[in-house]
C-alpha positions in Angstrom: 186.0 188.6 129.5 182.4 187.8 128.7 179.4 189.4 130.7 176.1 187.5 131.1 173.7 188.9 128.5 171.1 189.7 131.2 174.3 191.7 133.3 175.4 194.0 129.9 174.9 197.4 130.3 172.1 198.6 127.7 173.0 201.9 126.0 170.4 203.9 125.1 170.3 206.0 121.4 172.5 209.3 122.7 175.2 206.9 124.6 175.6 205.0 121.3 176.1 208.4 119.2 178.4 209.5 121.6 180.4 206.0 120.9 180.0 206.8 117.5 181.2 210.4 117.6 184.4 209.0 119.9 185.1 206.0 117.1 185.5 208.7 114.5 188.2 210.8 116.4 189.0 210.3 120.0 189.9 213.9 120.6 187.5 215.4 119.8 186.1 217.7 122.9 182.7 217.2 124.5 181.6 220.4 123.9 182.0 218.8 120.3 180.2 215.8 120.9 177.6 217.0 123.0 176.8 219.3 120.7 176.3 216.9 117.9 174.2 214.5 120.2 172.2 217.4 121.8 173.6 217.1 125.2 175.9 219.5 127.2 179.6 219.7 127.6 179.0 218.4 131.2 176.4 216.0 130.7 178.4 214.3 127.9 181.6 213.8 130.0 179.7 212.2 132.5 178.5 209.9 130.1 182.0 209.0 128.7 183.2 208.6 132.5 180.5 206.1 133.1 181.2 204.6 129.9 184.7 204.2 130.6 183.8 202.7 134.0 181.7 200.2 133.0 184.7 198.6 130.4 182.2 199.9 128.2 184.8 202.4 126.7 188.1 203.4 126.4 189.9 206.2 124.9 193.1 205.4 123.6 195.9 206.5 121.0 195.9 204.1 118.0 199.6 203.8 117.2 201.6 201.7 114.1 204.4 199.5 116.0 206.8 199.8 113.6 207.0 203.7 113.6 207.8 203.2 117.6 210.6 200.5 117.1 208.3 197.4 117.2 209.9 195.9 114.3 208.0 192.7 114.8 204.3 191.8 115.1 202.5 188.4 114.5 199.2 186.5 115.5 199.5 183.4 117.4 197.7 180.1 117.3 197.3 178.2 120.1 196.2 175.1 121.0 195.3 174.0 124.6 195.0 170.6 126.7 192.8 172.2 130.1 190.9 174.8 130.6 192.0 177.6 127.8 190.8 180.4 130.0 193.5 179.8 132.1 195.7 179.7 129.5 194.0 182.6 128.6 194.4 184.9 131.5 198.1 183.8 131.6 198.5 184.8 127.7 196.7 188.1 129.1 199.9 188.5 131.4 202.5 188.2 129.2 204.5 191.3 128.2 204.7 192.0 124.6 201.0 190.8 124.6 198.2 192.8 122.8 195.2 190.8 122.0 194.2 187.8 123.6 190.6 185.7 122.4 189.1 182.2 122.9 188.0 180.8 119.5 186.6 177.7 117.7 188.5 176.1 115.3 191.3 174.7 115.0 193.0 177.1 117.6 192.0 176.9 121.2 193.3 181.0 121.7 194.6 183.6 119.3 196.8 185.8 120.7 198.5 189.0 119.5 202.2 190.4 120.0 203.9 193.0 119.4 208.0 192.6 119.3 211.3 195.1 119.4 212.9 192.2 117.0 212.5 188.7 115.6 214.9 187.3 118.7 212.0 189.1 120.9 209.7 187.2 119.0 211.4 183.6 119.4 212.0 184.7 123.6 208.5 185.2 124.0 207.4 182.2 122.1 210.1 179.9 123.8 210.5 181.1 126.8 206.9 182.3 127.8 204.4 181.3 125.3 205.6 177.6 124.6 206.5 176.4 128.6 203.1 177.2 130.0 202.3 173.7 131.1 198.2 173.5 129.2 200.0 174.8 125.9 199.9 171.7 123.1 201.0 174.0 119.8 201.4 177.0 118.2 201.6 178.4 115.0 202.8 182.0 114.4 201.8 184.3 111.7 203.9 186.8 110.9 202.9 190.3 110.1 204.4 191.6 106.7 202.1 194.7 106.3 198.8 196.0 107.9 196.9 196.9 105.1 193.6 198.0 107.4 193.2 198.4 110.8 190.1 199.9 112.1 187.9 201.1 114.8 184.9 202.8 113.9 182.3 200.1 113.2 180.1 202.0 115.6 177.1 200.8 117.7 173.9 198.5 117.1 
């Protein structure tokens, strides 16, 4: 979901270090983070609340699939005849979904799943993925390992 550029919310310096202090461990308490960005306990979970209701933010445990019995993950391609954010918002919808993103290239969508099994996989591919009447083609990638995954690039 884009927002206009003259709509985006503009964080000022202490809202971005507070980001910053979040992307290096979500749990860490206000009192922490105020403290490090010179604001109060208070102040700073107001802040994060506004943050958070602005889909500025989110606070969330970072988890690896395969340690919760997600023994399959893997990145789709797909190509689009129509209007791909309707395909889009459809992908959005579809359980087993993660990650959903309009690109240019040589796929209209990338989309992201997350599987109990490979016959989950093939189901979801099939079944929901593959009939949606504006998808063309698909390719799947196939997760073998996550080497890096990442969320602290902070704030600019």
């Amino acid at each position: 979901m884009s927002i206009p550029a003259d709509r985006r919310p503009v964080l000022d310096s202490v809202s971005k270090a507070i980001v910053e202090q979040l992307q290096e461990d979500g749990r860490r308490s206000y009192a922490e983070v105020g403290k490090a960005v010179g604001l109060s306990e208070t102040a700073t979970r107001q802040r994060v609340q506004k943050m958070q209701d602005a889909g500025i933010l989110q606070i969330v445990a970072v988890t690896d699939p395969l340690q919760l019995g997600f023994a399959r993950q893997a990145m789709i391609g797909v190509r689009v005849s129509g209007d791909t954010r309707v395909v889009a918002a459809e992908m959005a919808e579809l359980p087993g979904v993660t990650y959903v993103v309009s690109t240019a290239g040589s796929f209209d969508l990338l989309v992201e799943v997350v599987c109990e099994s490979d016959d989950d996989l093939i189901d979801l591919l099939n079944d929901r993925i593959r009939s949606l009447p504006d998808v063309v083609a698909t390719e799947t990638f196939v997760y073998l390992k996550l080497h890096r995954q990442l969320y602290n690039w902070g704030t600019r």
